[in-house]
Structure formats: structure tokens, C-alpha cells
C-alpha positions as CSV (number, residue, x, y, z in Angstrom):
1,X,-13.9,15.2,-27.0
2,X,-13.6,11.6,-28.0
3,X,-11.6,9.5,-26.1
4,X,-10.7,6.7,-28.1
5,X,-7.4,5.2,-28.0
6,X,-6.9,3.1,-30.9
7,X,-4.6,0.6,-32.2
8,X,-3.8,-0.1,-36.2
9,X,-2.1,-3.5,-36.3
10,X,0.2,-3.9,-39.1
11,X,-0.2,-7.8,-39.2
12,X,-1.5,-10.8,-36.5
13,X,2.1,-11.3,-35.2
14,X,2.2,-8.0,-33.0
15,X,2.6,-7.9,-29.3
16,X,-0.2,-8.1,-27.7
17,X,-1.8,-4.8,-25.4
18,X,-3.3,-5.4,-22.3
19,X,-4.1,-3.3,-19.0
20,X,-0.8,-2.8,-17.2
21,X,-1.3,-5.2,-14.2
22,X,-0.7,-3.5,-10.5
23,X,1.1,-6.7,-9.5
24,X,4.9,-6.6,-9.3
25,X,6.8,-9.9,-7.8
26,X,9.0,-8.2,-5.6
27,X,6.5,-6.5,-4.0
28,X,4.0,-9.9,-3.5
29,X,7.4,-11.3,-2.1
30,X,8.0,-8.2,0.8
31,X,6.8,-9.2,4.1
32,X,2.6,-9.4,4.5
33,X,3.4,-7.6,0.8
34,X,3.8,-4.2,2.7
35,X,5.3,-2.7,-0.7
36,X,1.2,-2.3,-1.7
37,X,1.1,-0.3,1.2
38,X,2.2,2.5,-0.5
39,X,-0.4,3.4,-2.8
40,X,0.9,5.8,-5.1
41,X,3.5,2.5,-6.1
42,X,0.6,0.7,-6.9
43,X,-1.4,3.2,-8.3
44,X,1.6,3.6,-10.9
45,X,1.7,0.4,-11.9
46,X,-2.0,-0.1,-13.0
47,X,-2.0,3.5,-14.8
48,X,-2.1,2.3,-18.3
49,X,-1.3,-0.5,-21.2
50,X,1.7,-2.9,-21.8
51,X,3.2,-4.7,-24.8
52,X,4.1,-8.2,-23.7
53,X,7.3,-9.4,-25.1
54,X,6.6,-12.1,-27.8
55,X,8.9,-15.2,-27.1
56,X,11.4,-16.1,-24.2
57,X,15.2,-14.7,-25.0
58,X,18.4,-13.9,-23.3
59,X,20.6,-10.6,-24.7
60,X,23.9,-10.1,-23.6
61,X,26.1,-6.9,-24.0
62,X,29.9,-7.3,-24.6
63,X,30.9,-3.2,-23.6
64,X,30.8,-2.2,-27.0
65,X,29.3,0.1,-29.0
66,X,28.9,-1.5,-32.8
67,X,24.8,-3.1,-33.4
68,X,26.9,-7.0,-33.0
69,X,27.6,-5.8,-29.3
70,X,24.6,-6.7,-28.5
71,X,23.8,-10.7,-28.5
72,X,19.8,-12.1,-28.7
73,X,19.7,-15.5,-27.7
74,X,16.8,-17.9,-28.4
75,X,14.8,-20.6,-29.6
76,X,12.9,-18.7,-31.8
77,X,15.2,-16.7,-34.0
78,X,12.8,-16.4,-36.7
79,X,10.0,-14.2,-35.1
80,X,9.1,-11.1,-36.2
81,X,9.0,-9.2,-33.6
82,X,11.8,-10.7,-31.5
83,X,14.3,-7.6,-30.7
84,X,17.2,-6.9,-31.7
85,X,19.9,-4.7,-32.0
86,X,19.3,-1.4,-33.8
87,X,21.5,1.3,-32.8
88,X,24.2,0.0,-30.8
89,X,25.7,1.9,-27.5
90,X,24.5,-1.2,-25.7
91,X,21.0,-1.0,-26.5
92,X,17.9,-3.5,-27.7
93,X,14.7,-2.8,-29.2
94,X,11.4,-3.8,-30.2
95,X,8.9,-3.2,-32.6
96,X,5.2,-2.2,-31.8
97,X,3.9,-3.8,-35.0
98,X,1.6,-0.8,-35.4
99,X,0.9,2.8,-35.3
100,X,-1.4,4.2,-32.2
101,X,-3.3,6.8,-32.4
102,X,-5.1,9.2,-29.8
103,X,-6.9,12.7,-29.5
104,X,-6.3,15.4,-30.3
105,X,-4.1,17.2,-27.9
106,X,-3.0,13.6,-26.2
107,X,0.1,12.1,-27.0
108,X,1.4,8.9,-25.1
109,X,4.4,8.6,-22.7
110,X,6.4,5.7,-23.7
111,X,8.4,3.8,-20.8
112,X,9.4,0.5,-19.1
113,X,7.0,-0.9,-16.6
114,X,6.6,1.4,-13.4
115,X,8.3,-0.4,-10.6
116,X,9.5,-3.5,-12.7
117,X,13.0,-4.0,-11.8
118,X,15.4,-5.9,-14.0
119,X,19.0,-6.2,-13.3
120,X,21.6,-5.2,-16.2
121,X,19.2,-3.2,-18.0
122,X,17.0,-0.3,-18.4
123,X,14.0,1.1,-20.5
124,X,14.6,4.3,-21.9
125,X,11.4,6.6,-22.4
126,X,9.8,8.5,-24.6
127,X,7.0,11.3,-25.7
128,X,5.3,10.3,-28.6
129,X,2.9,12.5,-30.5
130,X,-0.4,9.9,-31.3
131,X,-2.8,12.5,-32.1
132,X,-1.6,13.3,-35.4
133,X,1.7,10.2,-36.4
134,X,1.7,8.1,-39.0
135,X,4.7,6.4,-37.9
136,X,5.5,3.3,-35.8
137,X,7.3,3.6,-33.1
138,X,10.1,1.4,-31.4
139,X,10.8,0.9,-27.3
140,X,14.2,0.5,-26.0
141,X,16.1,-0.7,-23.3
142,X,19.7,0.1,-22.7
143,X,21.9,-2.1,-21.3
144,X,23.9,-1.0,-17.4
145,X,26.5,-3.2,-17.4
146,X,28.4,-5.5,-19.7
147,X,28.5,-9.0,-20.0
148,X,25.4,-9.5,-17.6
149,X,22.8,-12.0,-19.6
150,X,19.1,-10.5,-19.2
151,X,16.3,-12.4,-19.7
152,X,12.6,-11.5,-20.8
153,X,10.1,-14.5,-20.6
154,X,6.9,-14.7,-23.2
155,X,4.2,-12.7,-21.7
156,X,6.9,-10.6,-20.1
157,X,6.0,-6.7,-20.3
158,X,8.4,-4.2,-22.0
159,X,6.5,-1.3,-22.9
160,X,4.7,1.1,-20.9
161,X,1.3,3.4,-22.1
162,X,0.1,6.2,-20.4
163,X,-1.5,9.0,-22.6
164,X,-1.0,12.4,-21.3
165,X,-1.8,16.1,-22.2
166,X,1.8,17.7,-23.0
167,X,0.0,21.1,-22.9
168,X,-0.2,20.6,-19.4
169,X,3.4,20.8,-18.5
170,X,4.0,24.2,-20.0
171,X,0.9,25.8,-18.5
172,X,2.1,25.4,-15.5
173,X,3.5,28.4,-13.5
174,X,5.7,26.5,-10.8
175,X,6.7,28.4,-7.8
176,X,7.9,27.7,-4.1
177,X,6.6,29.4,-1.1
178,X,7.2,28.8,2.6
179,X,5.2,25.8,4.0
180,X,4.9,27.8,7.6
181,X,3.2,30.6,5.6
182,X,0.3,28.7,4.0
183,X,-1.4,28.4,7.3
184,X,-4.3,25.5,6.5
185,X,-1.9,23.9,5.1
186,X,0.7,24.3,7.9
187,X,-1.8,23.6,10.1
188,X,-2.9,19.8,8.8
189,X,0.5,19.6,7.9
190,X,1.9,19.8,11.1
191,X,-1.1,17.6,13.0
192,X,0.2,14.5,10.8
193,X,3.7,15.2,11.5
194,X,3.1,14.5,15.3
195,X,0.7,11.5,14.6
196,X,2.9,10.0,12.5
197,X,6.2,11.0,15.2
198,X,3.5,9.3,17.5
199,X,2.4,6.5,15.7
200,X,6.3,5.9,15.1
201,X,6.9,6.0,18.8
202,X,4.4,3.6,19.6
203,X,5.9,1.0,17.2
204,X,8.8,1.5,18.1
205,X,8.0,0.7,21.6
206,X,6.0,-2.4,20.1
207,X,2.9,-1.1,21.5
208,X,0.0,-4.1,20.4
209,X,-2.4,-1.3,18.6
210,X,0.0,0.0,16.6
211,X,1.4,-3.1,15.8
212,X,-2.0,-4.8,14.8
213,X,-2.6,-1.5,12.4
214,X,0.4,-2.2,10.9
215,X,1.0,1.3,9.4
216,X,-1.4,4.9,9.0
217,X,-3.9,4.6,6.5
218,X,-5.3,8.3,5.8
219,X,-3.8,8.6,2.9
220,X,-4.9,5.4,1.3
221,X,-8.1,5.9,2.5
222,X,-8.4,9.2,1.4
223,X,-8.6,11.5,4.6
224,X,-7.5,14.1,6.2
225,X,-5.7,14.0,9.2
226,X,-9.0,14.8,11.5
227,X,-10.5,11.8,9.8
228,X,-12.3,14.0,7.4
229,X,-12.6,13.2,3.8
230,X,-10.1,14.5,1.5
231,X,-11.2,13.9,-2.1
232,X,-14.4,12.5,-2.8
233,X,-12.5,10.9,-5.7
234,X,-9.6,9.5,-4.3
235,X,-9.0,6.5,-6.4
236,X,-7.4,3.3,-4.7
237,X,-7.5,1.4,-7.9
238,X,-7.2,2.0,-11.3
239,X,-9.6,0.6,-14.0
240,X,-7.8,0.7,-17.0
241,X,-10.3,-1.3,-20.0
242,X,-8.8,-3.7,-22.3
243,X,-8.7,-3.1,-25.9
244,X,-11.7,-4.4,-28.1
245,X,-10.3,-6.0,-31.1
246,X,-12.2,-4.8,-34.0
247,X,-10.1,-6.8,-36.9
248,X,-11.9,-8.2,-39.5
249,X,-15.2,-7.9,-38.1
């Protein structure tokens, strides 16, 4: 299977597509950035593509529900691609300025940033079928609370990519068991609990080892908790390649 994930630009004025970044501000501003401690936060951030928002703007909501509830505020009114308000209930939305398209059998999730936190407002997401569309698609954000101005900056991204296999989700057969009765499981289970209890402990007691380590790592480093490996490919980052720009070549 080919796994080309292409993009048809409908003109030059688009928003531009690059590598989601695993960078998030609030987390570079937590203490010794202990937010990128957690890696499946970081992980999620870098696990596809973003559309950067094309020109600085403030949008305000009045409460309403009519398309003029929503206000777009800016110094560059004429741009293509600057949103606007589409179908009211508080809402804004821009344009892709293009049509994706993806194998066969993979379709892309749509959604706001992972972990990009914006006060006011919200992205809405979405399941798009790429593999076989024709058709553009738009991402939206809906307004939380009225009269709150929200700002995007140039460069700022919107729109979250992730191409998934929908199939997936309905071959699943989901099912809960006891923890206690899956005994290797229990077993390394258990002997991470009390490490972690321990490890706790020791902190709490501002023991110097525990704080120099600063928190357990087996996880990020892929281990077990008898310092075994875990996964041979447990990923810390995520090397998602740009797109190659093929126009008018």
C-alpha cells in the first residue's frame, strides 16, 4: 500500500502545512518544563500536520446565534482565507484552500492542536473520508463564552492532521476483565505501584536521590518495571516529514 498523503492546492494563498510541532508555551513555561515529562502529552503534539492561520485577527462573540454574532477583527480584511462566520451558534471557520487526499482505507481526523489551550474558544473535530473526497473541507472553532475577544497570530496553528484507519475502531471487540486475574499483568502491575508509593515517599520526605531524579522514567524510557525492555519500538519522538511541494515543477 502506498502511503502518500497528498495535498491539491486550489491557489498560492492557502495555509500553509507543516509538521505539528511538539512545543506548546505553557508547557516550556511549567517549572524545569516538567509538562514534557509526560510523554504521551508530547508524543500527541508532534503526531501529525497543522494549518497555520494566515494573518493576525481578533473575533469576538456577542451570545447570539445569527452568522453577524460573530465579529473578525483585523488589518487585513481582504484575505482570502481569513475566517469568518459561516454558521452561526457562536462559531468561526476556515478554509483549507484545497482537497487532501490519502489511501485507501485512511481517512484523516480533523481537530484543534493537541494540548494548545486558548481561552474563550474551542476547535470542534471531525472524521473526514480522504481516500475517496472530492470535496474541501472547512475547520471550526466554537466560541465558550460570549463577549471574550480571541486572538490567533500569523503562523498561529488551527487545524490538526492525523490520518487514521476508521476500520480499526469497529474491529475491535472491547471487553473488561479483572486486573487481579491477569496474573503477569497483576504481577508488574502491582511491583510499580509500590515503586512508585516508594518513590513518592521518598520525595515526599525530600530524600536528595529522588529529588535529583526528579520523577520515574520507565515509561519514557520504555521499560519494564524490572528494568527490562518493554518495546523495542517505543518511540520518544515523532518524525513526522514535511510536505514536498510539487507545484509547477
Amino acid at each position: 500500500m502506498t502511503n502518500k498523503f497528498t495535498f491539491f492546492a486550489s491557489n498560492k494563498d492557502g495555509p500553509k502545512i507543516v509538521p505539528a510541532s511538539r512545543s506548546r508555551e505553557w508547557m516550556d513555561e511549567t517549572t524545569s518544563r516538567f509538562a514534557y515529562r509526560c510523554l504521551p502529552l508530547a508524543m500527541a503534539n508532534a503526531h501529525g500536520w497543522v494549518l497555520l492561520n494566515p494573518v493576525d485577527f481578533t473575533a469576538m462573540w456577542d451570545g447570539g446565534t445569527g452568522l453577524d454574532s460573530v465579529k473578525v477583527f483585523t488589518d487585513h480584511p481582504s484575505h482570502k482565507y481569513l475566517p469568518s462566520s459561516m454558521f452561526g451558534y457562536g462559531t468561526i471557520t476556515w478554509h483549507s484552500g484545497g482537497v487532501f487526499q490519502t489511501p485507501k482505507g485512511i481517512s484523516l481526523w480533523i481537530a484543534g492542536p493537541p494540548n494548545h489551550i486558548k481561552n474563550g474558544i474551542q476547535p470542534l473535530n471531525g472524521v473526514v473520508e480522504t481516500d475517496w473526497s472530492p470535496y474541501s473541507f472547512t475547520m471550526n472553532w466554537k466560541f465558550t463564552q460570549p463577549n471574550v475577544p480571541v486572538t490567533f497570530k500569523k503562523d498561529e496553528p488551527f487545524c490538526f492532521l492525523m490520518p487514521i484507519d476508521t476500520s480499526i475502531v469497529e474491529s475491535m471487540e472491547p471487553e473488561i476483565k479483572w486486573l487481579v486475574e491477569e496474573k503477569d499483568l497483576y504481577s508488574r502491575f502491582s511491583m510499580w505501584s509500590k515503586m512508585r508509593d516508594a518513590f513518592s515517599k521518598l520525595k515526599r520526605e525530600k530524600d536528595p536521590e529522588a529529588l535529583k531524579q526528579g520523577w520515574q522514567k520507565l515509561y519514557f524510557h520504555g521499560k519494564e518495571p524490572d528494568g527490562s525492555v518493554g518495546n523495542e519500538d517505543h518511540r520518544t519522538k515523532v518524525k513526522t516529514k514535511p510536505f514536498t511541494d510539487l507545484r509547477d515543477k
